[in-house]
C-alpha positions in Angstrom: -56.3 -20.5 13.0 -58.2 -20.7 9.7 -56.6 -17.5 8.7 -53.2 -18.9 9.1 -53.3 -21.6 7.2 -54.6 -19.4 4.5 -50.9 -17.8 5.0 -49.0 -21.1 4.7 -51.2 -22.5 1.7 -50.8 -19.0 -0.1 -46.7 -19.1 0.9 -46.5 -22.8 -0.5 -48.2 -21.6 -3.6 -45.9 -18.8 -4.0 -42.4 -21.2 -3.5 -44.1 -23.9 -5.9 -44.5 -21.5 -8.4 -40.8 -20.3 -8.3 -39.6 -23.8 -8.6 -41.6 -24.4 -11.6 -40.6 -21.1 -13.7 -37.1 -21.8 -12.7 -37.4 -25.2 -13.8 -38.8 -24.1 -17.2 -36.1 -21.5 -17.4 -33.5 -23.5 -17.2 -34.9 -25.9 -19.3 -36.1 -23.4 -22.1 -31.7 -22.5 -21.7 -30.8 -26.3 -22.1 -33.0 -26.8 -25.4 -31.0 -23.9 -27.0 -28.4 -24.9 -29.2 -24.9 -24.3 -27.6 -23.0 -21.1 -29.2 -19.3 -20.6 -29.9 -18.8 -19.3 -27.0 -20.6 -21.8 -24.4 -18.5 -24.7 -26.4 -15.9 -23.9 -24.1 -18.0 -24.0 -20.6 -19.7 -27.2 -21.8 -16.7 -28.9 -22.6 -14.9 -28.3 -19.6 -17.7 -29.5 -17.8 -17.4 -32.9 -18.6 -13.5 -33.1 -19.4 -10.1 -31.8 -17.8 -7.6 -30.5 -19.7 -6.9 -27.0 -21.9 -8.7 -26.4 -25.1 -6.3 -25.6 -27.7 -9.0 -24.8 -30.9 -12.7 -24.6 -31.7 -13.3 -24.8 -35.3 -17.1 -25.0 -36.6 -17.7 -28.0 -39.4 -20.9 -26.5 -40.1 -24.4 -24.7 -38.4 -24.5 -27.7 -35.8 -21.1 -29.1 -35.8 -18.1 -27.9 -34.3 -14.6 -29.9 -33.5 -12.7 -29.2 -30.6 -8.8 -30.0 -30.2 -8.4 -30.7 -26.4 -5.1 -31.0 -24.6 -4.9 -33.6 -21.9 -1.9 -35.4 -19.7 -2.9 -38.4 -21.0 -2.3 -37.0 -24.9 -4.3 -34.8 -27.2 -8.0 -34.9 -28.5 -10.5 -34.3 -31.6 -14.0 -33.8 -30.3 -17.2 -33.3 -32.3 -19.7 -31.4 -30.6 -23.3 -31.1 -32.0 -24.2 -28.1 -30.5 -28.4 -28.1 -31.9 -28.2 -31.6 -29.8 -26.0 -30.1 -27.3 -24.2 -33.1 -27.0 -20.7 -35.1 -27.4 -20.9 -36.9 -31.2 -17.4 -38.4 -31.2 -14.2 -38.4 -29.0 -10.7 -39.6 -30.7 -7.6 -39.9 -29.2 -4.5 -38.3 -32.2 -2.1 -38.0 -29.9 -1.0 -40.0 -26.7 1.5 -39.0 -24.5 4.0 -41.9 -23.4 5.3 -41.7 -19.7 9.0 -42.9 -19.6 10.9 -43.2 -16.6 13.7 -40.5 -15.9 17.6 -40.6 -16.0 17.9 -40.6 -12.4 15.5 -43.8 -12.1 17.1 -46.0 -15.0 20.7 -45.1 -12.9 19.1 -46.7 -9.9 17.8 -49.4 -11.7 20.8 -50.1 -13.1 22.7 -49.7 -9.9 20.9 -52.2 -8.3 21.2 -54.8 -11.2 25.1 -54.2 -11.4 27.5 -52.9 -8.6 29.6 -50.2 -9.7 30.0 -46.7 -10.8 27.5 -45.2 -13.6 30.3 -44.0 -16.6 27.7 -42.8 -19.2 23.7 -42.6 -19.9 22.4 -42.5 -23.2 18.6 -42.4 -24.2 18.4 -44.9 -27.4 14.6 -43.4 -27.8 14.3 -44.6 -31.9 15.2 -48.1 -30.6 12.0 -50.8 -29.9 11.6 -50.2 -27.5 12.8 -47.3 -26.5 15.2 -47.9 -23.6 18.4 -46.4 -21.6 21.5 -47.9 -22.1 23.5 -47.2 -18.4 27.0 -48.0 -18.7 28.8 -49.2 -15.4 32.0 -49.6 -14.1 33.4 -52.3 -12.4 36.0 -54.1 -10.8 36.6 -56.6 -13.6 35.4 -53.8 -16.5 32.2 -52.3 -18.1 28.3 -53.5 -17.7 26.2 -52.4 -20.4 22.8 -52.3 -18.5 19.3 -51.7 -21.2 16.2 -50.5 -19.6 12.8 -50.2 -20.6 11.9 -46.9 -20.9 8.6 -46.9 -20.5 8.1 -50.2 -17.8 11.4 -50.0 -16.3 12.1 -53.6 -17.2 16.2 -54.5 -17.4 15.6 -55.6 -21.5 19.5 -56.7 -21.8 22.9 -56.5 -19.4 26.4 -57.3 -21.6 29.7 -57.5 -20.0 32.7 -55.7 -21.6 36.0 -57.0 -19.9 38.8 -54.4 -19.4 41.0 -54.6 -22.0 44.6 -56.4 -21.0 47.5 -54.5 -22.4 49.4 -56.9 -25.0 51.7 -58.9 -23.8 55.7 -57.1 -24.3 58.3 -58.6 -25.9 61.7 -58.0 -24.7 64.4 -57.2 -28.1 67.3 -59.9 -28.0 70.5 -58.6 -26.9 72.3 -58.6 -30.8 69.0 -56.1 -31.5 70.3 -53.5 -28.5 73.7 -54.1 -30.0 72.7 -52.4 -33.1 70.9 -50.1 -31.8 73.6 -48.5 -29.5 76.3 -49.1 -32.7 73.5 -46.8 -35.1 73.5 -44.0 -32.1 77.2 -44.1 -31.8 77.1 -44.2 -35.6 81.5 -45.5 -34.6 82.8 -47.4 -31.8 83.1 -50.7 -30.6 80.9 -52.6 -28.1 83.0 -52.9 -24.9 80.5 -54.3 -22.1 76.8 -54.7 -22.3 74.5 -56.1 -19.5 70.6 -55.6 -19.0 69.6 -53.2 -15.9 65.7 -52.3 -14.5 64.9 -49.0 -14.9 61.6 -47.9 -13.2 60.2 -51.5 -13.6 61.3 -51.5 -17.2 64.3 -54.1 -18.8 67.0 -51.7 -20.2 70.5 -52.6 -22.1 73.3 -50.6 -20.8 75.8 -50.8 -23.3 79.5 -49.1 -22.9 81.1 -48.7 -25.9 84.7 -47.7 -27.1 84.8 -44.6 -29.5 88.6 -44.1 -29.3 91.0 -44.0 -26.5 90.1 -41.1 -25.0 85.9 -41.1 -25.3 83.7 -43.9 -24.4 79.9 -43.9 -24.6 77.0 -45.6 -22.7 73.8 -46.3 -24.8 71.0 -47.3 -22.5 68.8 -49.4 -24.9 64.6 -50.1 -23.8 64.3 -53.6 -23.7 60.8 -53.4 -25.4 60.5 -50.1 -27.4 63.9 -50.2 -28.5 64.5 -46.0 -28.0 67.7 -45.1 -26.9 69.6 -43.0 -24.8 73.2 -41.6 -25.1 76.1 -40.5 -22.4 79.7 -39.7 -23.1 82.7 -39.6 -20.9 86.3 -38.8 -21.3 
């Protein structure tokens, strides 16, 4: 019984003393300054991303440019102390919302039919101007491109087409008499041709040939037949 004891005390001495030396190994490892190349482990360790450069300031110093989602990052390591002296932020990346979300935006704001998408991203804020068709014209819809947030909405009617004047009956006169270029006006009346006013003028070149101008009643062109 005695002798077994002996056994367990003398294994118990034998674990202890593993513990401690790897204890003191590892510490003896962690009071070494960090080198070049276990900047990289180190960092990574405590920080996601890619490092992009490792650049030493000095014997203790070095600066590390780190690559994150969130944007990019100067870090000064001071590798005798083995630790993190400074962390700045020089670049952060913006998330904007894509096309296909500022269309549905859009689409729900306004009914209608997306016409164009344009990315106005030097405006401030930067935002998507969605153009959308409607029944009574085009909404201009602006979204935030960054929150999402509808920043402005402008209505442009359809434009009406301007109102047509019909020529006076004296001015289809003329007309016919410059295409004849001879001839006198025999009959003249206004017809509709394909929803458009036209003068149909007959007019008398001679006794054998008569001509029928057909006048537009708005543009004023003119058409000539002739008949024996």
């Amino acid at each position: 019984m005695k002798r077994n004891s002996l056994i367990i005390f003398g294994v118990a001495l034998f674990v202890v003393g593993i513990i401690i030396g790897a204890q003191e190994i590892l510490a003896s490892k962690n009071d070494q300054p960090l080198s070049k190349k276990d900047l990289k482990e180190f960092i990574t360790s405590k920080y996601s991303g890619q490092i992009k450069e490792i650049t030493a300031k000095n014997e203790e110093k070095y600066e590390v440019l780190l690559d994150r989602e969130s944007g990019s990052y100067k870090i000064v390591v001071n590798a005798e102390k083995r630790s993190i002296e400074s962390l700045k932020a020089i670049k952060i990346n913006k998330k904007w919302i894509d096309e296909e979300k500022a269309k549905e935006i859009a689409l729900k704001e306004v009914k209608g039919e997306v016409d164009n998408v344009k990315l106005a991203n030097k405006e401030n804020p930067p935002a998507y101007k969605i153009s959308v068709k409607t029944d009574s014209g085009v909404t201009i819809v602006s979204i935030h491109a960054e929150s999402g947030e509808i920043v402005d909405k402008s209505e442009q009617p359809q434009p009406k087409e301007p109102k047509k004047t019909l020529i006076s009956e004296e001015e289809a006169k003329q007309k016919a008499l410059v295409k004849v270029n001879k001839g006198e006006v025999d009959d003249i009346e206004i017809i509709t041709i394909n929803g458009i006013p036209v003068y149909e003028i007959e007019l008398e070149i001679n006794d054998d040939l008569e001509a029928t101008v057909l006048v537009d009643g708005f543009t004023g062109e003119t058409t000539i037949t002739y008949e024996d």
